[in-house]
VEXDREN-2710 file (C-alpha; in Angstrom, 1 decimal):
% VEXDREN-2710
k/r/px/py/pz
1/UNK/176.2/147.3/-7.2
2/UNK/172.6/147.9/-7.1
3/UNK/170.7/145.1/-7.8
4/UNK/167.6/144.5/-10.7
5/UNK/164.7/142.3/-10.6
6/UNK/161.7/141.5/-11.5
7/UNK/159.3/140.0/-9.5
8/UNK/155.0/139.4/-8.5
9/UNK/154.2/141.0/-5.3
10/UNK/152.3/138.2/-3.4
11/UNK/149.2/138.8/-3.1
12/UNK/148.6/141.6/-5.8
13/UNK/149.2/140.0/-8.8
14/UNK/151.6/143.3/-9.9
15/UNK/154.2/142.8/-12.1
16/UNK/156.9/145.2/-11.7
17/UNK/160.9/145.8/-11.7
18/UNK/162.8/146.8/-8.3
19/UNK/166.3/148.1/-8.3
20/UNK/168.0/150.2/-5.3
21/UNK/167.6/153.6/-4.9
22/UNK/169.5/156.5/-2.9
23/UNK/173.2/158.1/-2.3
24/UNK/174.0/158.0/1.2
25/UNK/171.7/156.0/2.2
26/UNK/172.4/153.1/-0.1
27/UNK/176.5/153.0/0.3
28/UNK/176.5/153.5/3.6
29/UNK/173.2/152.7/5.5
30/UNK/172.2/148.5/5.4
31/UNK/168.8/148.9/5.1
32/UNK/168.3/149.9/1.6
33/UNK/165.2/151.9/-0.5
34/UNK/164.4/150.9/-3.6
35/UNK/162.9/152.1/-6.7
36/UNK/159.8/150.2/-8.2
37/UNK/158.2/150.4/-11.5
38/UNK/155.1/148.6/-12.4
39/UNK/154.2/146.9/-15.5
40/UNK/150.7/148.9/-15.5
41/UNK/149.5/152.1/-13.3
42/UNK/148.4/150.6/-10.7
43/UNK/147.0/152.5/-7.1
44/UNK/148.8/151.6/-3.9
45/UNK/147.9/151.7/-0.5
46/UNK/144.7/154.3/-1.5
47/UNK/147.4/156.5/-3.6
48/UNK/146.9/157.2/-7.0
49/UNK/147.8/154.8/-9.3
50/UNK/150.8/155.3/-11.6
51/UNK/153.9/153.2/-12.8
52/UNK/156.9/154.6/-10.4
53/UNK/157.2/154.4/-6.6
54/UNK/159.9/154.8/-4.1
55/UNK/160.3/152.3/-1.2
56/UNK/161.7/154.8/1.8
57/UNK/163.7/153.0/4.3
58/UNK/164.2/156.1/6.9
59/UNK/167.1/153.4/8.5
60/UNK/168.5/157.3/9.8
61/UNK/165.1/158.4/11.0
62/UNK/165.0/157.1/14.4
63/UNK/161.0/158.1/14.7
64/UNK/160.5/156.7/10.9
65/UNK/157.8/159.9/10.5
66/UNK/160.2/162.9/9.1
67/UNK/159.3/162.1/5.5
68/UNK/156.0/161.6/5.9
69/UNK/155.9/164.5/8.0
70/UNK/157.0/167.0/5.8
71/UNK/155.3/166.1/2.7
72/UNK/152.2/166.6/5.0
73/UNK/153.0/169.7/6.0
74/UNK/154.0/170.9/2.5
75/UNK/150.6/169.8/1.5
76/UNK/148.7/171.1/4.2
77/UNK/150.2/174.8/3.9
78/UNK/149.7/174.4/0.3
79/UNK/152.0/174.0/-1.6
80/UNK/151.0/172.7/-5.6
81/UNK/152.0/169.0/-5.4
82/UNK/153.9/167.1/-2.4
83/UNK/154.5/163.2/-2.2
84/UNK/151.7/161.4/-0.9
85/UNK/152.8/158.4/0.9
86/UNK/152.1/155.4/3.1
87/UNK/153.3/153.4/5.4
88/UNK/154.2/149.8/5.2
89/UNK/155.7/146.6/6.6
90/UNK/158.1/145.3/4.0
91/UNK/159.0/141.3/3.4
92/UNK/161.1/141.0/0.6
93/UNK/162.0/136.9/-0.4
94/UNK/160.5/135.6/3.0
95/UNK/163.0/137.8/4.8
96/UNK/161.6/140.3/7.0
97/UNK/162.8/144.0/5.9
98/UNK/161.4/146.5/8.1
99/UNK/159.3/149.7/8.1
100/UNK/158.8/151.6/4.8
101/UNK/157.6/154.7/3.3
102/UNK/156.1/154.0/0.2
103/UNK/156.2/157.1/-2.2
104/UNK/155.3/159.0/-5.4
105/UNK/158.4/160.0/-6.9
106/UNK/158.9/163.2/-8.3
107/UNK/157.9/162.9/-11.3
108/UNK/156.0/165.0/-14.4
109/UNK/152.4/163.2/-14.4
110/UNK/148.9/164.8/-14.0
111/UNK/148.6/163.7/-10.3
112/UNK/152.4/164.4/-9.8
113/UNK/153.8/167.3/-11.3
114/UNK/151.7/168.7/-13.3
115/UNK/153.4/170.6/-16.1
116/UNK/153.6/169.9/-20.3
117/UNK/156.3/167.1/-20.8
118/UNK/157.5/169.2/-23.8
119/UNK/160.6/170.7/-24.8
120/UNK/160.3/174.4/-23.2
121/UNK/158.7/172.9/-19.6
122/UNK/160.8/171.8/-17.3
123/UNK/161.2/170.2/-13.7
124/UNK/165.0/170.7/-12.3
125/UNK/166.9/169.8/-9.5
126/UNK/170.3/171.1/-7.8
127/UNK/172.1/168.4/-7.5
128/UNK/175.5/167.8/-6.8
129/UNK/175.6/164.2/-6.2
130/UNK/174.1/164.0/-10.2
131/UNK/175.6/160.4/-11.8
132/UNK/177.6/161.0/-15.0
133/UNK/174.8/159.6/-17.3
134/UNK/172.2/162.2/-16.2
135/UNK/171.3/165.5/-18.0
136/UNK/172.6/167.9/-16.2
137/UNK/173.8/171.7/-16.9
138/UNK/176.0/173.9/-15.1
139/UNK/175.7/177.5/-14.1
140/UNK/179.0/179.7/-13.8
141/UNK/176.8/183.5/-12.6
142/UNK/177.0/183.0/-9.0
143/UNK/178.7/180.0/-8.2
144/UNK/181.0/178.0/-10.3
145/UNK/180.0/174.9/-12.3
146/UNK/176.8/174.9/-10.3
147/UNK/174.7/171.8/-11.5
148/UNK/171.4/171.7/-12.7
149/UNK/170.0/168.2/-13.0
150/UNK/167.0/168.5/-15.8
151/UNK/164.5/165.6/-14.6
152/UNK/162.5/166.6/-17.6
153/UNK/161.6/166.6/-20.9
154/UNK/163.9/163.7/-20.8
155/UNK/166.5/163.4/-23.4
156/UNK/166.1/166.9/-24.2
157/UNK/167.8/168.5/-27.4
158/UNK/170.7/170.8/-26.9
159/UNK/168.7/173.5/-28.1
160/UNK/165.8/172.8/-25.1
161/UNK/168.6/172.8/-22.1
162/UNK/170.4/175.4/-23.8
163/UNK/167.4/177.4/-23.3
164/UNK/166.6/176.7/-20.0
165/UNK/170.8/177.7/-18.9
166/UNK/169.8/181.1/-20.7
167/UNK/167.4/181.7/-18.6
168/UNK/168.7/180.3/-14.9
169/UNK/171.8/182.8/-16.0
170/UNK/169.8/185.7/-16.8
171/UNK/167.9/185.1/-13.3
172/UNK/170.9/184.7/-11.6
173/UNK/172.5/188.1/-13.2
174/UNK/169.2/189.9/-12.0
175/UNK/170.1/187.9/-8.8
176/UNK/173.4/189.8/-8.7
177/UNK/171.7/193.5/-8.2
178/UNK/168.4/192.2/-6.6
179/UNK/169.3/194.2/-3.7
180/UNK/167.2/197.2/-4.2
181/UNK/164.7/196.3/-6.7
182/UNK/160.9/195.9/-6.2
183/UNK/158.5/193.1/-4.6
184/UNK/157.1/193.3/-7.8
185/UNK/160.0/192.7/-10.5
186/UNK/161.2/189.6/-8.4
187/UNK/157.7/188.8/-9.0
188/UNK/158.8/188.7/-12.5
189/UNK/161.1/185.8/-12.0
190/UNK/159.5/183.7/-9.4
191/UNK/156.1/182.6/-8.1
192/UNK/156.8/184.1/-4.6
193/UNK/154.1/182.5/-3.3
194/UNK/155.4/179.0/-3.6
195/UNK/159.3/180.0/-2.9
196/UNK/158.0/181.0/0.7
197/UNK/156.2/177.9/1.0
198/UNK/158.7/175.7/0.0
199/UNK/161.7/177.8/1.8
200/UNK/159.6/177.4/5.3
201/UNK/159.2/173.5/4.7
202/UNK/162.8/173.4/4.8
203/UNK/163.9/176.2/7.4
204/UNK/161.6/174.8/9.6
205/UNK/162.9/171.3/9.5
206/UNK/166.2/172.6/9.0
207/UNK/166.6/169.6/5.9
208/UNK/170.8/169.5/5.5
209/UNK/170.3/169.6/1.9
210/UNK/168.1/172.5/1.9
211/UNK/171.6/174.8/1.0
212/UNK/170.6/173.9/-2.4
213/UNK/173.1/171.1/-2.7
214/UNK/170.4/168.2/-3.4
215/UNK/166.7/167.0/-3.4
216/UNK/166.4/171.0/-4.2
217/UNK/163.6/171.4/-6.9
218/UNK/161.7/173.8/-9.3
219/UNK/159.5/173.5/-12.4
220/UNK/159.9/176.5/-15.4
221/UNK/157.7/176.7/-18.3
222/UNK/158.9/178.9/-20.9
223/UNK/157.3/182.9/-20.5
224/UNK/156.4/181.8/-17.3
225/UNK/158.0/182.4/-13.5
226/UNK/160.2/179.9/-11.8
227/UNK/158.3/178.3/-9.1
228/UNK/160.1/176.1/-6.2
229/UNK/159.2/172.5/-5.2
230/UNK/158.4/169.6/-4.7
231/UNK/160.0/169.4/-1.7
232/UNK/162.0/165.9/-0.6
233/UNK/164.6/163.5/1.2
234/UNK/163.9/164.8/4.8
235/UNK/165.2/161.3/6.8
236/UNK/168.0/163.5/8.4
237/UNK/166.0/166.6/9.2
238/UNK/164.5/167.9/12.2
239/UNK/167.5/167.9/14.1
240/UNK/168.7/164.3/12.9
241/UNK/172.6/165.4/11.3
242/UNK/173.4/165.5/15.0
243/UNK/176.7/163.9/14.6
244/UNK/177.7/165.2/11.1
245/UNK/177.2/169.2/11.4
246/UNK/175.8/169.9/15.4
247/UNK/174.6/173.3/13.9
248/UNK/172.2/171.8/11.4
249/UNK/170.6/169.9/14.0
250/UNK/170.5/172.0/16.9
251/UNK/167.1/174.5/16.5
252/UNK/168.7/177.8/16.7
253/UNK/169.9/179.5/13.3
254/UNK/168.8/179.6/10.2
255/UNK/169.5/176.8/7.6
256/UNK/169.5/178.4/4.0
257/UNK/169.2/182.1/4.4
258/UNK/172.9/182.6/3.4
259/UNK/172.2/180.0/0.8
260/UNK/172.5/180.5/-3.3
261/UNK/169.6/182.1/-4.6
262/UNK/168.2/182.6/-1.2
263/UNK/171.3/185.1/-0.6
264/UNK/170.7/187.1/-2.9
265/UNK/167.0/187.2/-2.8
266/UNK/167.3/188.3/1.0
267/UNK/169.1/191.1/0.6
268/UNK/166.2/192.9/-0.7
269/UNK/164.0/194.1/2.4
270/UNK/160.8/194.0/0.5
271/UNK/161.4/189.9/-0.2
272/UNK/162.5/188.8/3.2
273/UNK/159.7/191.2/4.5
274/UNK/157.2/189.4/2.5
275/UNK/159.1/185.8/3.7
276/UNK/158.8/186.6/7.1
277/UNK/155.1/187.5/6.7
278/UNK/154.2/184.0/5.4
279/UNK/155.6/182.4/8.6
280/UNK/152.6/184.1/10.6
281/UNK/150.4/182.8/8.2
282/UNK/151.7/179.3/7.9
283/UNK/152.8/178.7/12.1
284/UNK/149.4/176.7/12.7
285/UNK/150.5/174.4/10.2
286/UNK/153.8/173.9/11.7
287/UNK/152.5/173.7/15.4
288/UNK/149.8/171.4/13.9
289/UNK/153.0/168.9/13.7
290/UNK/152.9/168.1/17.5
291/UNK/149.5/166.5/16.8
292/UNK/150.8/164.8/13.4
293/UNK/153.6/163.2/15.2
294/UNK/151.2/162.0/18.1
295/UNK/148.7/160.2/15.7
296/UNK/151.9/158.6/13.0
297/UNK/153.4/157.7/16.9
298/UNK/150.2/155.2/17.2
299/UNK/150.2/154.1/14.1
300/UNK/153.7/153.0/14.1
301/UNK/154.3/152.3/17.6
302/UNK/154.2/148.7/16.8
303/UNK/155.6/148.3/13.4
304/UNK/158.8/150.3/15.1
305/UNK/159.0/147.8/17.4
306/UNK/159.5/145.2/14.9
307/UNK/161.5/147.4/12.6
308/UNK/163.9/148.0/15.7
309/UNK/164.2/144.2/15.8
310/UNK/165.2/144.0/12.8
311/UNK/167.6/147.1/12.6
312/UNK/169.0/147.0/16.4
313/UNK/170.2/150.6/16.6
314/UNK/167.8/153.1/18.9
315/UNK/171.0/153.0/21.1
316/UNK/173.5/153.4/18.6
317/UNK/175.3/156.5/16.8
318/UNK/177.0/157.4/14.5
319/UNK/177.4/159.7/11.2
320/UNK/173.7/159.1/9.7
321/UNK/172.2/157.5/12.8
322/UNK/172.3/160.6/15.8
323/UNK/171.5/160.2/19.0
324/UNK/171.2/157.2/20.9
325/UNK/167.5/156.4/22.6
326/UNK/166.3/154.1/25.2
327/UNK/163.6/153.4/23.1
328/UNK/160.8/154.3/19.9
329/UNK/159.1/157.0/22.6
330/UNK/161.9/158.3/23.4
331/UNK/162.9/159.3/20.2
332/UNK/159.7/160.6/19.0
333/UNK/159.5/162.9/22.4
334/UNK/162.5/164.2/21.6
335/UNK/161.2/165.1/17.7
336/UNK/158.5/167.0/19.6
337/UNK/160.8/168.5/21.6
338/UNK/163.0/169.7/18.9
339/UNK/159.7/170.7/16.7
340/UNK/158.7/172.9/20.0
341/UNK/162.1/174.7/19.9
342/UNK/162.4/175.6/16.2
343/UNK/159.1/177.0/16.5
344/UNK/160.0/178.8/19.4
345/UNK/163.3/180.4/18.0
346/UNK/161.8/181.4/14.6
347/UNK/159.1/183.4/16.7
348/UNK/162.2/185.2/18.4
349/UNK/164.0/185.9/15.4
350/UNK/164.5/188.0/12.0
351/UNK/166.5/187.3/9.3
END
């Protein structure tokens, strides 16, 4: 069971709650994120204030950076909102915890997701590890009982998600014949500007959940166009799902091409055209990685000596944790390495 506090943290004189947070990564990983909500807005670390933060463990990220990485890089090629974050050394009752990521959630707020929090605007995710209690709604166009998790309004009325289902059907029945159609009336649907931005975050990292299974989101405002992101949960990304699915992590092949909407929406020349031309605009952001990793690599070179301490597996694998390393550089050059190679292959390759 996830546990529930409340507690002072030392030092700050916050109030706030704590509970666990995560699928995967809380049944099956020991070092556990959490979920944090302060009694007051409150700015942490030199990021905005607000009321609700994530505590990121990365136990499966090896380098501790992918996160952090890829919320960078969704900011710097532009993309509306992405997760600021920092990192931290957590103690947590005198016992010493490790390094982690603290976060914005994903959240409607005016320095978060910016959209109304009314009944016709809307931020969703696919999710199909949604918990019973949770709004969800299910598609049956292109997929059956595909689930839409409706982060907000929050408890909306029947006749609010009702809405929104009309209209992910309807986009998913122009989906159906999209083959053919112009840039222009897929334009009409989505903000293509910000579904190439977030479907290069997460080809480029190759993020298992990218398939549009989970931690896959979008914001609709009613009479307006669907637009994709945030983007999020990258711990297992950039080659990390190693020993779960060797083709997500090796740097060849695409990741979500084939995938759900993405399917459809590249079988139309003009779109993938347009995709493909976004990746020459946005590769110095992506090769501006190798220098991202370098500078997080000093910042954490000694906290990730101490969080290896703590958490003895550099030299272990298994399911979540990949390959084994001698040590912290090791597994950072081999980041680069795999960063170098994606880059590489998507250069040589078309859709």
């Amino acid at each position: 069971m996830r546990f529930y506090g409340e507690c002072l943290a030392d030092g700050l004189g916050i109030s706030l709650q704590i509970r666990g947070r995560g699928n995967s990564s809380w049944t099956e990983m020991p070092k556990h994120s959490f979920r944090l909500k302060l009694n007051k807005k409150q700015s942490l670390l030199g990021v905005p204030p607000d009321r609700d933060w994530a505590l990121i463990a990365n136990y499966a990220d090896k380098t501790l950076m992918k996160n952090y990485l890829s919320y960078r890089l969704a900011a710097d090629a532009g993309m509306e909102y992405s997760p600021k974050s920092e990192f931290l050394e957590l103690y947590m009752n005198g016992e010493y915890l490790g390094v982690y990521l603290l976060t914005e959630i994903i959240e409607v707020e005016k320095q978060r997701v910016n959209i109304p929090e009314t009944g016709d605007s809307y931020l969703v995710e696919f999710d199909a590890k949604y918990n019973e209690d949770e709004q969800v709604i299910f598609s049956n166009v292109l997929a059956e009982n595909k689930p839409f998790r409706v982060h907000s309004p929050k408890d909306a009325s029947a006749t609010s998600l009702n809405n929104l289902l009309s209209h992910i059907e309807k986009f998913e029945k122009f989906l159906q014949n999209v083959e053919n159609v112009t840039l222009e009336e897929i334009e009409e649907w989505i903000d293509v500007d910000a579904y190439a931005k977030h479907f290069w975050i997460q080809e480029f990292s190759k993020n298992p959940d990218a398939n549009f299974l989970t931690s896959v989101y979008f914001t609709w405002m009613e009479n307006d166009v669907i637009k994709m992101g945030p983007v999020w949960d990258f711990d297992v990304a950039y080659g990390g799902f190693y020993n779960y699915a060797k083709s997500v992590a090796q740097t060849d092949g695409w990741r979500t091409v084939d995938a759900y909407w993405n399917a459809r929406l590249f079988s139309n020349s003009n779109f993938s055209q347009k995709i493909a031309d976004y990746w020459k605009e946005l590769r110095p952001v992506f090769e501006n990685a190798l220098t991202i990793v370098d500078s997080l690599q000093n910042v954490l070179k000694l906290p990730a000596e101490n969080n290896f301490k703590r958490w003895n597996i550099l030299q272990k694998s298994d399911k979540w944790i990949s390959k084994g390393y001698a040590d912290y550089e090791e597994a950072v050059t081999d980041l680069k390495k795999w960063i170098g190679e994606r880059i590489e292959w998507i250069d040589s390759n078309k859709f």
